[in-house]
C-alpha positions as CSV (number, residue, x, y, z in Angstrom):
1,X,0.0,0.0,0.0
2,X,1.3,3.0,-1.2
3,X,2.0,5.9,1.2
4,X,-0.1,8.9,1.6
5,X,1.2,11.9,1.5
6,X,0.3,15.3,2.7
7,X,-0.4,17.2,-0.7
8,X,-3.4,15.8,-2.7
9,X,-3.1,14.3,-5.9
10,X,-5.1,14.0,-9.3
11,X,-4.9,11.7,-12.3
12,X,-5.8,13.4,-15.6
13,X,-6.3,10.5,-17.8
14,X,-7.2,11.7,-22.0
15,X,-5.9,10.8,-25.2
16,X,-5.6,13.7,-26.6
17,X,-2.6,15.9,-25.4
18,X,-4.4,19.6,-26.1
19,X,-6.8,18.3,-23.3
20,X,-4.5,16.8,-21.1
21,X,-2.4,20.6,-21.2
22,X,-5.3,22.6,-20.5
23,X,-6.8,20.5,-17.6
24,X,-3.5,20.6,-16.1
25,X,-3.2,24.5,-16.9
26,X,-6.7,25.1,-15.8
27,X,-6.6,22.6,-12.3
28,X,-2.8,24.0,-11.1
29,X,-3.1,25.3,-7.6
30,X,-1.1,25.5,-4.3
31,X,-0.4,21.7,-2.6
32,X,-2.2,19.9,-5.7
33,X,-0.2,17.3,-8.0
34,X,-1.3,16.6,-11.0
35,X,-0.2,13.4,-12.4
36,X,-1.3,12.4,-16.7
37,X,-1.7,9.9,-19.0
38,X,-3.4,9.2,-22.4
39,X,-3.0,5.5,-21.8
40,X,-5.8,3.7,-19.3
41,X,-3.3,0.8,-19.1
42,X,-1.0,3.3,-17.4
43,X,-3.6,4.9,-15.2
44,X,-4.5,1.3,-13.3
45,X,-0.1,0.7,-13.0
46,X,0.1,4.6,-11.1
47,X,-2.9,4.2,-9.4
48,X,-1.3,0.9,-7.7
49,X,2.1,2.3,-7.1
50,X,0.9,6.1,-6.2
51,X,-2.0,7.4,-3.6
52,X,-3.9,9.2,-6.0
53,X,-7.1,11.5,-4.7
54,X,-9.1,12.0,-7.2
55,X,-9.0,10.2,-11.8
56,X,-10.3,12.8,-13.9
57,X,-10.7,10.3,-17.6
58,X,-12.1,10.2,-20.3
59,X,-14.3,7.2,-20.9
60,X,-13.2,7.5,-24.7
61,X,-9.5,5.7,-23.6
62,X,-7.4,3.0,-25.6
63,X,-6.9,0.2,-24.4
64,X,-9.7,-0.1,-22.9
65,X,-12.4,2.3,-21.8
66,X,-13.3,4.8,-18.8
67,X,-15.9,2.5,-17.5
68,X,-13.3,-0.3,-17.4
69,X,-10.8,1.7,-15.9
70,X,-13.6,3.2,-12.9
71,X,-13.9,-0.6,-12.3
72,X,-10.4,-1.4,-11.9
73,X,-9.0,1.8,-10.1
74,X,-12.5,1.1,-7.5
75,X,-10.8,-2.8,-7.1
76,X,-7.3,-1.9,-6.3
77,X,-8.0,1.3,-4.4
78,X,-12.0,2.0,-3.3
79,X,-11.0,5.4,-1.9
80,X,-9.9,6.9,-4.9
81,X,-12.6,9.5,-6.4
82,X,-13.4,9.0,-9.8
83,X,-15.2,11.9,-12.2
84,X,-15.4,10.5,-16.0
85,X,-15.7,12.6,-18.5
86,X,-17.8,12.1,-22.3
87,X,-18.7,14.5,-24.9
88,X,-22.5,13.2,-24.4
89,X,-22.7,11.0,-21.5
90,X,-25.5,8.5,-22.3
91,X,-28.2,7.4,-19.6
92,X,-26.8,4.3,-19.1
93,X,-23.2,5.9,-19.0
94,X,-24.3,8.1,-16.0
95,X,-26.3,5.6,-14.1
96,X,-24.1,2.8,-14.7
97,X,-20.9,4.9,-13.5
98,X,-22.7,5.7,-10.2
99,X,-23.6,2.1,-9.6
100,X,-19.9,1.4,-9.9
101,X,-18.9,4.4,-7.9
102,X,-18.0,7.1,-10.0
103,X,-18.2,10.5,-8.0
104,X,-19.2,12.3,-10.9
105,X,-20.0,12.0,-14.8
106,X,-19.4,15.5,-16.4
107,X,-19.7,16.9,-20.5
108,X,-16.9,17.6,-22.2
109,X,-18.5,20.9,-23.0
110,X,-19.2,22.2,-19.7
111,X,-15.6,21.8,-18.2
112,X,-14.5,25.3,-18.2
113,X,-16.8,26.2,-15.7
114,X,-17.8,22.9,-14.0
115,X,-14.6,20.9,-13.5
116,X,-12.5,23.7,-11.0
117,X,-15.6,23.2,-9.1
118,X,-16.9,19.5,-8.9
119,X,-12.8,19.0,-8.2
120,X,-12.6,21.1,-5.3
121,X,-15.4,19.4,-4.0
122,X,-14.1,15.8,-5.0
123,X,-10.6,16.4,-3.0
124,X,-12.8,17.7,-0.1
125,X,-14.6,14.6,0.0
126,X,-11.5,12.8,-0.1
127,X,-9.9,14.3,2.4
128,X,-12.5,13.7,4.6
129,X,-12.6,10.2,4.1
130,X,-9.1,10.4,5.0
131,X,-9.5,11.7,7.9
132,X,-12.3,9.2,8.6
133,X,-11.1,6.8,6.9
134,X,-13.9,5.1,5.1
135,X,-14.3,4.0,1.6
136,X,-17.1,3.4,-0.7
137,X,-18.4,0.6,-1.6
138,X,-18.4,-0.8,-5.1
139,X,-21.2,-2.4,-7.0
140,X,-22.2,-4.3,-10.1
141,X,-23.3,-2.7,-13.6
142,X,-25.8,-3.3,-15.7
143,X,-26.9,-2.4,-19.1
144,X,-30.0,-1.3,-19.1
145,X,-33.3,-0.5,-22.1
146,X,-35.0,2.6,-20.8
147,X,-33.5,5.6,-22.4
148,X,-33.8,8.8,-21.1
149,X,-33.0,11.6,-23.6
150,X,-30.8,14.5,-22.0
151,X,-27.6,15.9,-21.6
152,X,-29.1,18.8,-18.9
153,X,-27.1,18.7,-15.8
154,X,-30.2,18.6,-13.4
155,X,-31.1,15.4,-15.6
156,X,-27.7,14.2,-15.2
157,X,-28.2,14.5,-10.9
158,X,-31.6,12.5,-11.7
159,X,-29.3,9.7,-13.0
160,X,-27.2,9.7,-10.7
161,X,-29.8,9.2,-7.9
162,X,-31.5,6.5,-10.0
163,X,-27.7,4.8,-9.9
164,X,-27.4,5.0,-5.9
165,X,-31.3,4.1,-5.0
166,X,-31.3,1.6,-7.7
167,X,-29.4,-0.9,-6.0
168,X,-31.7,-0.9,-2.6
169,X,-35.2,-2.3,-1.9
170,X,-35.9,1.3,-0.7
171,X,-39.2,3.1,-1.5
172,X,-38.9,5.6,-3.8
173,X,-41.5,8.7,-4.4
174,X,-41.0,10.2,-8.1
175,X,-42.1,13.5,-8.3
176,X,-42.5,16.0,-11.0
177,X,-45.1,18.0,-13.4
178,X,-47.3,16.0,-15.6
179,X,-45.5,15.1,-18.3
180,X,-42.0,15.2,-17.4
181,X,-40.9,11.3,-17.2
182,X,-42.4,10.1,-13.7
183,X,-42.6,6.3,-15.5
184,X,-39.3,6.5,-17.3
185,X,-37.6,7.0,-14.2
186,X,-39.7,4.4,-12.3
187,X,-38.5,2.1,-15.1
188,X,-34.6,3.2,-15.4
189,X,-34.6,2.0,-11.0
190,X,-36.3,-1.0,-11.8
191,X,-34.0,-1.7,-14.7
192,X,-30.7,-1.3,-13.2
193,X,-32.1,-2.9,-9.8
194,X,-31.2,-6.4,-8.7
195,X,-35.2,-7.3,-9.6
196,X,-34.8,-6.5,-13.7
197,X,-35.2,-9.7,-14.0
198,X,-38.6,-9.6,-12.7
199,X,-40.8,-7.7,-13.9
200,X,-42.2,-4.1,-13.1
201,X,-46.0,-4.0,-12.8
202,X,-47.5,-0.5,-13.1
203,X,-51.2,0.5,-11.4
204,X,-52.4,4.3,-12.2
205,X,-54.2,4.9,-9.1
206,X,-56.1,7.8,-10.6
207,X,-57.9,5.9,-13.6
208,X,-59.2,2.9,-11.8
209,X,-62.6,3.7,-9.3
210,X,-62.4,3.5,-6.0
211,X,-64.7,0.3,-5.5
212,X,-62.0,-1.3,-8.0
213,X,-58.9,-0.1,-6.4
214,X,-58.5,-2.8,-3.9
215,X,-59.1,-5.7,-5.9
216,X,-56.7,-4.1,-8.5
217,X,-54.0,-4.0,-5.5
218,X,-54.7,-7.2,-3.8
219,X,-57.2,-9.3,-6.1
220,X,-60.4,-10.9,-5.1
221,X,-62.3,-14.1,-4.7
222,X,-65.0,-15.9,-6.9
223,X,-68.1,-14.2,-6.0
224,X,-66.7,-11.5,-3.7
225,X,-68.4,-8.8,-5.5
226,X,-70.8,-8.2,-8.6
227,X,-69.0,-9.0,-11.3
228,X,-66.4,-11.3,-10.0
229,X,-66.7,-14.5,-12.3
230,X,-63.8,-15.9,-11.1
231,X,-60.2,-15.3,-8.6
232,X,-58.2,-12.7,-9.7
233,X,-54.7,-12.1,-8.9
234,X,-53.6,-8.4,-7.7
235,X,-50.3,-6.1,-8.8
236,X,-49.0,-7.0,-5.4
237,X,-49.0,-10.7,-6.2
238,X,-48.4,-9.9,-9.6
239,X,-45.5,-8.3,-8.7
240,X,-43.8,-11.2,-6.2
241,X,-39.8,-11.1,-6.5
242,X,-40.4,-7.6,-8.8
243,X,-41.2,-3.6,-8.7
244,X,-45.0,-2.6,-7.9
245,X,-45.1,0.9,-9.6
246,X,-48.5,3.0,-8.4
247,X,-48.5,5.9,-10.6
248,X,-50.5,9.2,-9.3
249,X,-50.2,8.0,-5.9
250,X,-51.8,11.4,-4.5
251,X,-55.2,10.5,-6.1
252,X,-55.4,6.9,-4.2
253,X,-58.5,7.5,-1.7
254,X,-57.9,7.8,2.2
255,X,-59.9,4.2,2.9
256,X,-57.5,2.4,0.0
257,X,-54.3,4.2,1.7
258,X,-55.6,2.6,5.4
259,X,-54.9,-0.7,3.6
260,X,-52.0,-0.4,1.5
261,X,-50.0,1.2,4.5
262,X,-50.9,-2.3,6.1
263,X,-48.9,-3.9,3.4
264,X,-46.1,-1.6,3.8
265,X,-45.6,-2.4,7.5
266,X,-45.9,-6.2,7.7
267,X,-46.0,-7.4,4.3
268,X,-49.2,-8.8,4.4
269,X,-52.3,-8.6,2.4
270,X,-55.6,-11.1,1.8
271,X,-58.1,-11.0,-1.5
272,X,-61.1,-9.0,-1.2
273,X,-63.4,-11.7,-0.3
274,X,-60.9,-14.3,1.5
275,X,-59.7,-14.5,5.0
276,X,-56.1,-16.1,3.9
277,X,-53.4,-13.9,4.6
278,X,-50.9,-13.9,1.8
279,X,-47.0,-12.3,1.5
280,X,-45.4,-10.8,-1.5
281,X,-41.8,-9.3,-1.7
282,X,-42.2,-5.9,-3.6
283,X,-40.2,-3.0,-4.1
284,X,-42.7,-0.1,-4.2
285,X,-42.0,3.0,-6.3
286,X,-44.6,5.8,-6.5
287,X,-45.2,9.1,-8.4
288,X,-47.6,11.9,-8.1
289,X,-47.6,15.3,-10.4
290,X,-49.4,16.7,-6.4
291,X,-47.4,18.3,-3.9
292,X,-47.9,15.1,-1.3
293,X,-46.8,17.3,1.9
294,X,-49.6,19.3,0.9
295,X,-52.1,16.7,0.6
296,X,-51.2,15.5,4.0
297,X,-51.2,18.8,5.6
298,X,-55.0,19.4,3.8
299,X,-55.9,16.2,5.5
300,X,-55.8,14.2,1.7
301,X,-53.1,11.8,2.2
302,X,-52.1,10.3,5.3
303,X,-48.9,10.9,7.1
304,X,-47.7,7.6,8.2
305,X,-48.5,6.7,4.5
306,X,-46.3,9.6,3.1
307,X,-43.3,8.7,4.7
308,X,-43.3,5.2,4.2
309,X,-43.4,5.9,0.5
310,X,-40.7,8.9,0.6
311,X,-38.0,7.1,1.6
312,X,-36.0,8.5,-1.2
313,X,-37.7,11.0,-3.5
314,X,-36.6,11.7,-7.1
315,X,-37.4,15.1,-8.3
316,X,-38.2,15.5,-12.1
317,X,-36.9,18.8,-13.7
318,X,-39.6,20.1,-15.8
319,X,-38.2,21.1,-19.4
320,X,-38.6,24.5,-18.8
321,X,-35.7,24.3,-16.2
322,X,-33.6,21.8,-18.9
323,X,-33.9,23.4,-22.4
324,X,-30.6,22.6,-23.3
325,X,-32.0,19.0,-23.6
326,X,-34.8,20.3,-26.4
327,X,-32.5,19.9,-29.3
328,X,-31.8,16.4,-28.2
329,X,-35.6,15.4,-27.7
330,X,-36.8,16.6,-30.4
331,X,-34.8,15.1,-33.1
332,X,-35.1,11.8,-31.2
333,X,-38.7,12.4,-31.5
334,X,-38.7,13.3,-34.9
335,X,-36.5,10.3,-36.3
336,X,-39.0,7.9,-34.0
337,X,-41.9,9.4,-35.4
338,X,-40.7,9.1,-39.2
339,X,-39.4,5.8,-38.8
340,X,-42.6,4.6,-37.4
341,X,-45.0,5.6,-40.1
342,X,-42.3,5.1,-43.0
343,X,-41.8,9.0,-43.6
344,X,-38.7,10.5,-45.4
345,X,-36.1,12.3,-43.2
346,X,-36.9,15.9,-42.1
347,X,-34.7,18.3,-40.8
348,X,-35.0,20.8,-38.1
349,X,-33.6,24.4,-38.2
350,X,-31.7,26.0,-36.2
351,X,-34.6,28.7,-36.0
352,X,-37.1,26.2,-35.0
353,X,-34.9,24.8,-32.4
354,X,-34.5,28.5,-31.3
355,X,-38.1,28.8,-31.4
356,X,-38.6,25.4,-29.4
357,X,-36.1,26.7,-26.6
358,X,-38.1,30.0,-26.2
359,X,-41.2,28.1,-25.3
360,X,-42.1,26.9,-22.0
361,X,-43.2,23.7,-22.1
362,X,-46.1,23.4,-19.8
363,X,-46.8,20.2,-21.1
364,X,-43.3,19.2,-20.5
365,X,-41.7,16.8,-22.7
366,X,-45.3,14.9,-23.8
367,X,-45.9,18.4,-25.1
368,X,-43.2,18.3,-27.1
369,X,-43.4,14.9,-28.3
370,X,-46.8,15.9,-29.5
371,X,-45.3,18.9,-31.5
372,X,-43.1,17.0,-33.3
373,X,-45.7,14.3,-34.1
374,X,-48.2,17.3,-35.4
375,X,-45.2,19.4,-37.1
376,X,-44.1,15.9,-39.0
377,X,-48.1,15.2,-40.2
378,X,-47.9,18.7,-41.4
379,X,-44.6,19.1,-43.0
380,X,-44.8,20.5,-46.3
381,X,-40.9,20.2,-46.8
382,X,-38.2,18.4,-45.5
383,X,-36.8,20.9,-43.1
384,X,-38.9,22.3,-40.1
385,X,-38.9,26.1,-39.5
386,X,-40.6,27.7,-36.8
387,X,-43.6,28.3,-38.8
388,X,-43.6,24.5,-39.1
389,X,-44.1,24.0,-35.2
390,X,-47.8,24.6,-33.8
391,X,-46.5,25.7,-30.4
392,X,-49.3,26.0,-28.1
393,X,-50.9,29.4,-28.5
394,X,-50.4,32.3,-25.5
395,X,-54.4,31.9,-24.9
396,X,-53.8,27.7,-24.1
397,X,-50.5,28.3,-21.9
398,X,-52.2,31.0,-19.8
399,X,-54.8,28.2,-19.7
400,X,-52.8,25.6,-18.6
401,X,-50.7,27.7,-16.0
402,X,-53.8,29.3,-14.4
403,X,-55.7,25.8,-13.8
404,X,-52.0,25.1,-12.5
405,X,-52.3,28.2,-10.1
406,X,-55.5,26.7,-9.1
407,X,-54.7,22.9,-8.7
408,X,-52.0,24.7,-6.2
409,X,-54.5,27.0,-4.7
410,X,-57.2,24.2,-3.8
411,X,-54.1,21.7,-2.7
412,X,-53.0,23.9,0.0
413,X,-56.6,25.5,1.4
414,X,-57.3,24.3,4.5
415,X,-60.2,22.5,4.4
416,X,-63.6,23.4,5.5
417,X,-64.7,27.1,3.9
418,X,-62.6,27.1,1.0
419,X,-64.2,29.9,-0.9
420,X,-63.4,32.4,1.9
421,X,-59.8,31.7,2.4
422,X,-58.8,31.8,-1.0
423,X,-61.0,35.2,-0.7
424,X,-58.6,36.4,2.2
425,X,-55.2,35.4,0.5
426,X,-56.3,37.4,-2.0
427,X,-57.1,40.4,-0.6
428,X,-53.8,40.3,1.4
429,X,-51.8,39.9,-1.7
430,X,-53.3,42.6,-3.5
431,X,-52.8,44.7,-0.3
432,X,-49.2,43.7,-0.9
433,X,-48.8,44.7,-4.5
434,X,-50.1,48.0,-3.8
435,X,-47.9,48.8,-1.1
436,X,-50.6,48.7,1.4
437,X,-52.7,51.4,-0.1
438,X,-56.3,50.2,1.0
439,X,-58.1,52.6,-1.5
440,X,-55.9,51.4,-4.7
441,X,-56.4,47.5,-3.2
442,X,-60.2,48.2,-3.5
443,X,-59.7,50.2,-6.4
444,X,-57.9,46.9,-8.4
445,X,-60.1,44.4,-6.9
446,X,-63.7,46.2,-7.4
447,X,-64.9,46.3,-4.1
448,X,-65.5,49.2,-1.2
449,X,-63.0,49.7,1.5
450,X,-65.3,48.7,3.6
451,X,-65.7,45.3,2.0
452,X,-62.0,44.9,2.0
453,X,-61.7,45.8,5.0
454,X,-63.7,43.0,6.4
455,X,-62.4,40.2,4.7
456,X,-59.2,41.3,6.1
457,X,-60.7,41.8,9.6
458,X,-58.7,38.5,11.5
């Protein structure tokens, strides 16, 4: 075992020499080596004769790849920190480098203003494990079939989380607009998960009625209800040995919640219509587009029941927040599209992609899909400009963001009289914009002082 010395030191591992000069120009500071290589064959022979902090590679590396070389620094030393770098790091690249303990995944691209940073922070972490003198662990890969288009680095963070979690039995809440991915993602943990090779049974909670929803989750009995020709098996038994995915989680009813919390804390479950009690080993991953703290605080969703499922919670970015990934969905969507129905190639111009990346998306990526599906039925040449792409009008987004404002509004009224508290929040935020100048307040809102006055009285 090689001794560690007091300055820190980083691995720069590239092909191409103009790289390897500038990261070592760009990363030189006070008590940091910098050791370099263009061969990965090299990079496994000094990381087994030298303490080395932190690899920076490339996984584009001869004689054998980045991935290859994060697996074989991780065997012969676990506390080294590894960040790989690709021009356009795949989904699986970035998951499958987390499970195998890669610190970080970073674009080529984005290195002149991400890599001083994510480094500092690497060499922190490293000396801290020093000091502690832990190690990470270091798990299988595997090669996953969902694919996730984006190169965004809050998608990037998402794969990275779906790396870690992936590996656990953990529950796992999926969150995010309508739209953005929720099942994707619920997929990519099943995928990469010790159970992929079981399979991942989904349940919408939202589209099946409530006198339903139980035998759905835990099947019936011959003659348990009108209707019930014959025993049915449920998504929990379904599911044995795999993933139970219940989509829209925050629209499952308070007296269904009662009974899969039971599940959740001893495993157990019977038909609707039997008295035997029957187990099934399930990983449970949920997704909402609701606010679920909200639900529980409005008395909608229980408590106990919330954090049993938010164990870990995945946050979707909407693509508002991610538009630098627009280019890349949409001309995946456009060469699915015209593959699928048989369609000669179109193009898309740089002023429609302009024009996509100035939208905002409230339909999030389905939204888009959907525009490229209409743009290609309408295409009267074979290259899109912006005139090609029905973006949703001003009229329809003001729509869509108002009913949004709404959903939001009703999610966190108390309950009881609605009507009159979202009444009194809006008074007091008109008060606000007006810089508490009661006359203007009535003034904007078309109503007396007196009346304002009122329904501001406590």
């Amino acid at each position: 075992m090689p001794q560690k010395p007091t300055e820190q030191v980083v691995l720069i591992v590239d092909q191409e020499i103009e790289f390897l000069d500038w990261a070592t120009k760009h990363l030189a500071a006070k008590d940091l080596k910098i050791l370099r290589t263009d061969n990965a064959e090299n990079a496994v022979k000094i990381t087994g004769k030298t303490h080395i902090d932190v690899v920076l590679s490339s996984i584009d590396l001869q004689p054998f790849d980045g991935m290859e070389l994060l697996g074989k620094i991780k065997a012969q030393s676990p506390s080294t920190l590894v960040i790989l770098i690709a021009g356009f790091p795949t989904t699986g690249q970035v998951i499958e480098a987390t499970q195998r303990g890669a610190h970080d995944v970073l674009r080529k691209e984005s290195l002149a203003f991400e890599l001083r940073p994510v480094l500092e922070s690497a060499l922190q972490l490293a000396e801290d494990r020093r000091a502690a003198d832990t190690s990470p662990s270091i798990h299988p890969s595997y090669d996953g079939r969902v694919k996730i288009i984006g190169v965004s680095r809050a998608l990037q963070d998402v794969f990275k989380i779906v790396g870690r979690v992936a590996r656990s039995d953990a529950p796992v809440l999926v969150s995010g607009e309508s739209g953005s991915g929720k099942e994707l993602i619920a997929k990519a943990i099943h995928e990469y998960s010790p159970r992929r090779l079981k399979e991942m049974i989904p349940l919408n909670c939202g589209a099946i009625p409530e006198n339903l929803l139980e035998s759905e989750l835990f099947g019936h009995e011959k003659g348990s209800f009108t209707g019930a020709i014959a025993r049915r098996a449920g998504r929990f038994e379904q599911a044995d040995g795999g993933t139970l995915f219940l989509d829209e989680i925050g629209d499952m009813p308070l007296s269904i919640q009662v009974k899969l919390l039971r599940v959740l804390q001893d495993g157990s479950f019977s038909r609707v219509g039997s008295n035997e009690t029957l187990t099934s080993d399930v990983r449970i991953i949920t997704a909402t587009h609701k606010d679920l703290a909200s639900e529980v605080a409005a008395g909608r969703f229980r408590e106990d029941l919330y954090y049993r499922l938010n164990v870990v919670e995945v946050r979707i970015p909407p693509l508002r927040d991610r538009k630098e990934d627009i280019p890349l969905l949409a001309e995946y969507f456009l060469q699915k599209i015209t593959r699928k129905n048989g369609m000669a190639r179109i193009l898309l111009s740089q002023e429609a992609i302009a024009a996509m990346q100035s939208h905002n998306w409230p339909g999030n990526v389905r939204e888009l899909e959907n525009t490229i599906a209409r743009a290609c039925a309408l295409a009267s040449s074979s290259v899109l400009l912006p005139a090609d792409i029905p973006l949703a009008t001003s009229t329809i987004a003001s729509r869509i963001k108002l009913d949004d404002a709404i959903d939001r509004i009703l999610n966190s009224a108390p309950s009881g009289n609605i009507i009159n508290w979202v009444i009194s929040q809006l008074a007091q935020r008109a008060v606000e914009l007006s810089d508490s100048d009661l006359k203007q307040t009535s003034i904007n809102l078309g109503i007396s002082q007196q009346e304002l006055k009122k329904i501001l009285a406590p």
